[in-house]
N, CA, C and O atoms as a CHARMM CRD file, in Angstrom:
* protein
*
  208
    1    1 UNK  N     10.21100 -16.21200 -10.82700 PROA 1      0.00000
    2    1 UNK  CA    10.12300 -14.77100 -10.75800 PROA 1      0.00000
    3    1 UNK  C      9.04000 -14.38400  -9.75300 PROA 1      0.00000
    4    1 UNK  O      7.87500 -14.76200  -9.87900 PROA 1      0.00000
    5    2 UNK  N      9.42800 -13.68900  -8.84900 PROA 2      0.00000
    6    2 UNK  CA     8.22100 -13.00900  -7.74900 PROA 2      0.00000
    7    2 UNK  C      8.02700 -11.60000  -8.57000 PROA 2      0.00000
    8    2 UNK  O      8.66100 -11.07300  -9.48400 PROA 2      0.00000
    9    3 UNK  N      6.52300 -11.12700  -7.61100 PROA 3      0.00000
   10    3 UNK  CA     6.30400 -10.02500  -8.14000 PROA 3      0.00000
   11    3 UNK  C      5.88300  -9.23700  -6.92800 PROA 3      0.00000
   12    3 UNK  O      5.40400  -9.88100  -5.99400 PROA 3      0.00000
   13    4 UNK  N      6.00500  -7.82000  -6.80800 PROA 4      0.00000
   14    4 UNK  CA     5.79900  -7.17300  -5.41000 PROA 4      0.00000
   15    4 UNK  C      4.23500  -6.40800  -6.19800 PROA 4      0.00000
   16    4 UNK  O      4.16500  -5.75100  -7.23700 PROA 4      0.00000
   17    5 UNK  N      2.99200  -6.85800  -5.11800 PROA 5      0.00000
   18    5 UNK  CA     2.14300  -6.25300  -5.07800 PROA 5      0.00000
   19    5 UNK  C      1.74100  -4.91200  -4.43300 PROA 5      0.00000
   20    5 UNK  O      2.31800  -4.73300  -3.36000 PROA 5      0.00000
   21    6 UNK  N      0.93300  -3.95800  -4.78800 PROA 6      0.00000
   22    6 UNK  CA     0.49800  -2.83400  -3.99200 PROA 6      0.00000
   23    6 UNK  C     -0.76900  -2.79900  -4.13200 PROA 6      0.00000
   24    6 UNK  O     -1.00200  -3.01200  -5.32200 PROA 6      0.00000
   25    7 UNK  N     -1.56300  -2.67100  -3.65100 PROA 7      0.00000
   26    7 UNK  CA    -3.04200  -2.34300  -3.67200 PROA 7      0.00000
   27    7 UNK  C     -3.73800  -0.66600  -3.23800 PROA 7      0.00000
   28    7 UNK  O     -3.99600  -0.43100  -2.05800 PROA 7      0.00000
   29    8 UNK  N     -3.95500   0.27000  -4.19600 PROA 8      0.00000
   30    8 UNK  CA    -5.08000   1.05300  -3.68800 PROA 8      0.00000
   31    8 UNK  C     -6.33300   0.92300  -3.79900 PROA 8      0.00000
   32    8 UNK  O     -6.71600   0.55800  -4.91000 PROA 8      0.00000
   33    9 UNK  N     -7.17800   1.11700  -2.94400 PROA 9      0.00000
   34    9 UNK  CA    -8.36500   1.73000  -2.49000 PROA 9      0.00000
   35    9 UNK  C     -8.77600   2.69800  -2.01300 PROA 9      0.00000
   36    9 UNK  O     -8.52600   3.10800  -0.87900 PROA 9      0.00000
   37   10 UNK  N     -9.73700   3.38900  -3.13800 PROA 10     0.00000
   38   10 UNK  CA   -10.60500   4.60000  -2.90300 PROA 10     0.00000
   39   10 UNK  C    -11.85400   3.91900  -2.04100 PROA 10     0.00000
   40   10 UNK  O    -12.34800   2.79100  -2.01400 PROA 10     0.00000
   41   11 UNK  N    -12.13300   5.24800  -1.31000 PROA 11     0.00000
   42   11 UNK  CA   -12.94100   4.97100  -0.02800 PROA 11     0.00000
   43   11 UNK  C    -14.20100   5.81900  -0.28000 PROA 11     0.00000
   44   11 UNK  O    -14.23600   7.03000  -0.06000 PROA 11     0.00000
   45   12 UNK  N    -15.55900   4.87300  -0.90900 PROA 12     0.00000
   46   12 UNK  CA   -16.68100   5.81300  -1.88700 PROA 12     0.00000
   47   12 UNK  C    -16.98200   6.65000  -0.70400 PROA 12     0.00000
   48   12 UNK  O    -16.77800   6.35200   0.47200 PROA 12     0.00000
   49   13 UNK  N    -17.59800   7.95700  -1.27000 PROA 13     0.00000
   50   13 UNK  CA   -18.19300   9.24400  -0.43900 PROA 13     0.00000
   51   13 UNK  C    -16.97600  10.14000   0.06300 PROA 13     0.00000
   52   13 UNK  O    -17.17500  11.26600   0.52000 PROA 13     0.00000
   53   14 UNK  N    -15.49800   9.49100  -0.06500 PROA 14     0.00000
   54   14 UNK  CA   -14.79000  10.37400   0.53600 PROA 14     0.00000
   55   14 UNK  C    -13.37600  10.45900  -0.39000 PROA 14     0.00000
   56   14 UNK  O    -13.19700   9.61300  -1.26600 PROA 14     0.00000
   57   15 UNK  N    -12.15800  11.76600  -0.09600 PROA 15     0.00000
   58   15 UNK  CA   -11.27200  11.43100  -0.55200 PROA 15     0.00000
   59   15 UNK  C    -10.27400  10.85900  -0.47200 PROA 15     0.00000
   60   15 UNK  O     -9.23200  11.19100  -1.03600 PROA 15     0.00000
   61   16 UNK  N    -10.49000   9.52200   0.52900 PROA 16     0.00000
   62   16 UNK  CA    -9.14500   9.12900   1.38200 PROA 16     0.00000
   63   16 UNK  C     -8.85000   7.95000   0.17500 PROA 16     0.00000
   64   16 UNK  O     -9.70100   7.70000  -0.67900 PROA 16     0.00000
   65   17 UNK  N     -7.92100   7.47000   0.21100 PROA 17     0.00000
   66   17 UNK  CA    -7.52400   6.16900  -0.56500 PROA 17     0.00000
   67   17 UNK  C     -6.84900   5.45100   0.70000 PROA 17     0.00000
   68   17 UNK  O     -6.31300   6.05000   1.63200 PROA 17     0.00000
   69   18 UNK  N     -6.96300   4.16200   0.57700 PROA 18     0.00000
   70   18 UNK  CA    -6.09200   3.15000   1.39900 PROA 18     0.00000
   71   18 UNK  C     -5.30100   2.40700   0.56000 PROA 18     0.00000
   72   18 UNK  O     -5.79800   1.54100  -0.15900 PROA 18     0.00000
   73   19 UNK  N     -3.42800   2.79000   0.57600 PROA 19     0.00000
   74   19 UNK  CA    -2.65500   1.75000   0.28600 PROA 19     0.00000
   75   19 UNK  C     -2.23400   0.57400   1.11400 PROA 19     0.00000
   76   19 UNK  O     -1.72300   0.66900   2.23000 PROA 19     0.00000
   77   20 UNK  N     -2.52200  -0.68800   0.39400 PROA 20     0.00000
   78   20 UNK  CA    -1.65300  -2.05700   1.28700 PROA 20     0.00000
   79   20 UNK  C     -0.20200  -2.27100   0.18400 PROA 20     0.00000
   80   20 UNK  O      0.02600  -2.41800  -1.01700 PROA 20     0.00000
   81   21 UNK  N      0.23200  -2.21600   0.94300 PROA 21     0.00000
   82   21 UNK  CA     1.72200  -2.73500   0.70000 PROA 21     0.00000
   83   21 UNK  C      1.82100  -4.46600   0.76100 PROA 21     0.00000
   84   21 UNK  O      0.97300  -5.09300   1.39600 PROA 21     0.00000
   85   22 UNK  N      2.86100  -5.11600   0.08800 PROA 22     0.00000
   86   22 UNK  CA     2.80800  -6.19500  -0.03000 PROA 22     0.00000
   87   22 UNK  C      3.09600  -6.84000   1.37100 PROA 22     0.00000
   88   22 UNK  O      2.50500  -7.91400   1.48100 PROA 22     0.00000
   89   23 UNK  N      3.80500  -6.50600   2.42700 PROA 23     0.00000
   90   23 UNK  CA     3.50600  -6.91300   3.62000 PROA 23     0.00000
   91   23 UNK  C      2.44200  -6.99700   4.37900 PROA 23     0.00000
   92   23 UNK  O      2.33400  -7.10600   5.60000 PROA 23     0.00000
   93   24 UNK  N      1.44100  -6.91700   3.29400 PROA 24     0.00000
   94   24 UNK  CA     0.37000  -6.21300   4.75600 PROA 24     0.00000
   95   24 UNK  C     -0.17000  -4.90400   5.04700 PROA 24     0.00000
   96   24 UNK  O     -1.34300  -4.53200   5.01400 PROA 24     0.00000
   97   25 UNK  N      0.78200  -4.32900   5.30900 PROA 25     0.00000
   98   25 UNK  CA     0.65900  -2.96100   6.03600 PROA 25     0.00000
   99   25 UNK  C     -0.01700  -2.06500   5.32800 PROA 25     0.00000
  100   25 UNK  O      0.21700  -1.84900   4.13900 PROA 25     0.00000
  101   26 UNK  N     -1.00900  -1.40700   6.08100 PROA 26     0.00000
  102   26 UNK  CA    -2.10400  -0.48400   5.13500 PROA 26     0.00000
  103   26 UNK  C     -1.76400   0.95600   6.15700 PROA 26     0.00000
  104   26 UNK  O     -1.35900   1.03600   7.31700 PROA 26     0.00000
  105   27 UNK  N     -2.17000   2.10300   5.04100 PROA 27     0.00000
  106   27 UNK  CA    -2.26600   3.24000   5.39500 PROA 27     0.00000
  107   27 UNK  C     -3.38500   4.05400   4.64900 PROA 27     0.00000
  108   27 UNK  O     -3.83000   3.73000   3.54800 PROA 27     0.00000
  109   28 UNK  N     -3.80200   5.18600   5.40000 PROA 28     0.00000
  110   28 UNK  CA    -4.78400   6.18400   4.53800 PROA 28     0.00000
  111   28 UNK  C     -4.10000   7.59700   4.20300 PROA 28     0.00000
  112   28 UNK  O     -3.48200   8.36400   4.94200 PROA 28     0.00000
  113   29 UNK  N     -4.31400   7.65400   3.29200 PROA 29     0.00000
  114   29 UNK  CA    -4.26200   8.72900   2.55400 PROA 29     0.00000
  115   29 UNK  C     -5.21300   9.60600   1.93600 PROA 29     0.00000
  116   29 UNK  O     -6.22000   9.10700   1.43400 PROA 29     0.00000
  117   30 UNK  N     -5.00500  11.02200   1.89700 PROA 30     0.00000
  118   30 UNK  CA    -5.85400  11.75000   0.73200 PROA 30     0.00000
  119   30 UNK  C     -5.21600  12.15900  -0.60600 PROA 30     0.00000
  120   30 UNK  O     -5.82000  12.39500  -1.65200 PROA 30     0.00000
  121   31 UNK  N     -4.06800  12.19600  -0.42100 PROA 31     0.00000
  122   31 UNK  CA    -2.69800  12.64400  -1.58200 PROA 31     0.00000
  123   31 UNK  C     -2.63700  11.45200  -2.32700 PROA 31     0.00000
  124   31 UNK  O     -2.71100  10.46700  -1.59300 PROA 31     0.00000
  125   32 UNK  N     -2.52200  11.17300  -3.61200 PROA 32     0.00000
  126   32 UNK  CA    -2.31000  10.08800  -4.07300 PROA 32     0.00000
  127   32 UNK  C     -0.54000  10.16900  -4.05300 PROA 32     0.00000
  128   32 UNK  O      0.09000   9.11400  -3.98300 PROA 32     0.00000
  129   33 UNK  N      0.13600  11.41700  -4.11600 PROA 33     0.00000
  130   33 UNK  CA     1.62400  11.32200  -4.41500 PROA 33     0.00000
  131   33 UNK  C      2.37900  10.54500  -2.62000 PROA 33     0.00000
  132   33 UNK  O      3.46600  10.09300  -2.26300 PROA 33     0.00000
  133   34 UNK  N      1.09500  10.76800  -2.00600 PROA 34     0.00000
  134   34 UNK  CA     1.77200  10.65000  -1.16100 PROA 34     0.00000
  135   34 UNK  C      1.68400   9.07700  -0.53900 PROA 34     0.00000
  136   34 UNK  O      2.41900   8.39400   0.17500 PROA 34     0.00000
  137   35 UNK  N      0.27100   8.86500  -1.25800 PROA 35     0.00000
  138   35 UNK  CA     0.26400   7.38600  -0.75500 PROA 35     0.00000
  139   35 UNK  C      1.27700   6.69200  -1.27800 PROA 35     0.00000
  140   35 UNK  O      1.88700   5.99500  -0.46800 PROA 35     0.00000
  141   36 UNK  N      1.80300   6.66000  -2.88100 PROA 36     0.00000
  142   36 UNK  CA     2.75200   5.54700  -3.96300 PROA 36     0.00000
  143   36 UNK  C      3.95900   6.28300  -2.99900 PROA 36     0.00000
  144   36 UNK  O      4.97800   5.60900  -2.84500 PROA 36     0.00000
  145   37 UNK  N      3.90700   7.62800  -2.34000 PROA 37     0.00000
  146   37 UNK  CA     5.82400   7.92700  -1.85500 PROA 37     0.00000
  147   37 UNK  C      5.65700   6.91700  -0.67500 PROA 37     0.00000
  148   37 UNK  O      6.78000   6.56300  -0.31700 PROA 37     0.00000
  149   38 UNK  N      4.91700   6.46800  -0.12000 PROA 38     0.00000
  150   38 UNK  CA     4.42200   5.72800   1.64100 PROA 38     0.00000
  151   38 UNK  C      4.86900   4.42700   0.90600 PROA 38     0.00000
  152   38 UNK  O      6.06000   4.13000   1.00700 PROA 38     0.00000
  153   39 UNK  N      3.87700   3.45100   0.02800 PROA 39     0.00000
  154   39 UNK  CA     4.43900   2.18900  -0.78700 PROA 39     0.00000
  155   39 UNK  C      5.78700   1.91500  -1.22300 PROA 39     0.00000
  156   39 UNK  O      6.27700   0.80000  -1.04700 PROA 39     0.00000
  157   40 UNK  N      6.53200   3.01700  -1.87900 PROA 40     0.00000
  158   40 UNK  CA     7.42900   2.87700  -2.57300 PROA 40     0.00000
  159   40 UNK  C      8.24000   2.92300  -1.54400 PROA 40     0.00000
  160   40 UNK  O      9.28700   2.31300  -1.75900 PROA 40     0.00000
  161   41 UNK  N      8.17900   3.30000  -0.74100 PROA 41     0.00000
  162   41 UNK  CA     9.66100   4.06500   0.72000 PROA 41     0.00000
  163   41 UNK  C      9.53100   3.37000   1.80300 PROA 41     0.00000
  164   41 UNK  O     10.14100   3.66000   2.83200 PROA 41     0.00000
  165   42 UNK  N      8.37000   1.93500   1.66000 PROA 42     0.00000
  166   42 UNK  CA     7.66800   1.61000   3.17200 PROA 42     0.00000
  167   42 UNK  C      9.08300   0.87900   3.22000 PROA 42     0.00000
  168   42 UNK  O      9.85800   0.79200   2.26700 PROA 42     0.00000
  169   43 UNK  N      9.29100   0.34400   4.56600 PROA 43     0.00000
  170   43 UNK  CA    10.54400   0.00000   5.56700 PROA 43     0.00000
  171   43 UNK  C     11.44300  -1.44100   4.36200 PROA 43     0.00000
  172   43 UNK  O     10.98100  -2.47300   3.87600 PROA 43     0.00000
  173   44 UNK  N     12.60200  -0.91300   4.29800 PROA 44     0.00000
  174   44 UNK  CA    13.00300  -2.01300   3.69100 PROA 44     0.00000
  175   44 UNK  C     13.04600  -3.27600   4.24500 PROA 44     0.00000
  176   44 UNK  O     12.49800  -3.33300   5.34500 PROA 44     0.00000
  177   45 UNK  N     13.66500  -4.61500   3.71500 PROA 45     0.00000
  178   45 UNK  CA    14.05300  -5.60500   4.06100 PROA 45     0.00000
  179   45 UNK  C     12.60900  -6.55500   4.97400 PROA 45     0.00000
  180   45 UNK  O     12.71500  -7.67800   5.46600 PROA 45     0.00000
  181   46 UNK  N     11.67400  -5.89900   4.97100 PROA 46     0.00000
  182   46 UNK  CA    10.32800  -6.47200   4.89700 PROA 46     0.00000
  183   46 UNK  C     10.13400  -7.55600   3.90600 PROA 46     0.00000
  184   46 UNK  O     10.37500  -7.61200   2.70000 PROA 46     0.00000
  185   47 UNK  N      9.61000  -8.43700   4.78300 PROA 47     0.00000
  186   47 UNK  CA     8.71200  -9.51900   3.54100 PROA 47     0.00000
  187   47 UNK  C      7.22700  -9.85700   3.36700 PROA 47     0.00000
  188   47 UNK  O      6.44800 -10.14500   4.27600 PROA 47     0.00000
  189   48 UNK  N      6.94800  -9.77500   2.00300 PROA 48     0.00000
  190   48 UNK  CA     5.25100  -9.96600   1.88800 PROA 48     0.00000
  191   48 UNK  C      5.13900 -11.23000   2.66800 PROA 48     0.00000
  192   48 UNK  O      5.74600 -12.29100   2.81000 PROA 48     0.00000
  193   49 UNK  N      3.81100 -10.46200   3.21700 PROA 49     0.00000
  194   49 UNK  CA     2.09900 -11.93000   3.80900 PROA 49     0.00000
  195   49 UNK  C      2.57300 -13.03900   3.33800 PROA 49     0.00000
  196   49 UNK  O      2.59800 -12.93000   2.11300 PROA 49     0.00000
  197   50 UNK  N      3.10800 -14.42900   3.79300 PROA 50     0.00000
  198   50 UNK  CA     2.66700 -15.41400   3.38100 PROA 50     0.00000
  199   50 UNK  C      1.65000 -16.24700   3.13400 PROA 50     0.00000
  200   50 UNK  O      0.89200 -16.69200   3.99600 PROA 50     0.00000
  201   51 UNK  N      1.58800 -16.55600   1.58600 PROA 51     0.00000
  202   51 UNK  CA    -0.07300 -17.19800   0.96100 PROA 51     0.00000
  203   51 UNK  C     -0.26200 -18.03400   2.01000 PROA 51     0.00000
  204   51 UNK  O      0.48800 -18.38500   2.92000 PROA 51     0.00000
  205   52 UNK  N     -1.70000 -18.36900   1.66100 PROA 52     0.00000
  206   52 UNK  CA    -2.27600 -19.26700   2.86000 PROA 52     0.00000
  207   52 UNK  C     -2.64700 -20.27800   1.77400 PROA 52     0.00000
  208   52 UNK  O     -3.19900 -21.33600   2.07800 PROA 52     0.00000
């Protein structure tokens, strides 16, 4: 069984959050609805980071 990770981070002193998506790919946000709509909708048929 795999599992698809997401990661947020709040960014102290400010209101931005940074989502990583399981590929990798990070974005900033101040909306939280908008960061999980960015994660949830990021480009299909992508594959997560391979472990090292």
């Amino acid at each position: 069984m795999t599992r698809t990770v997401y990661t947020v981070h709040w960014t102290p002193g400010t209101d931005l959050l940074v989502g990583t998506c399981h590929c990798g790919a990070e974005h900033t946000f101040e909306d939280p609805a908008t960061l999980w709509d960015w994660l949830l909708r990021h480009p299909d048929g992508h594959r997560p980071v391979p472990a090292r």
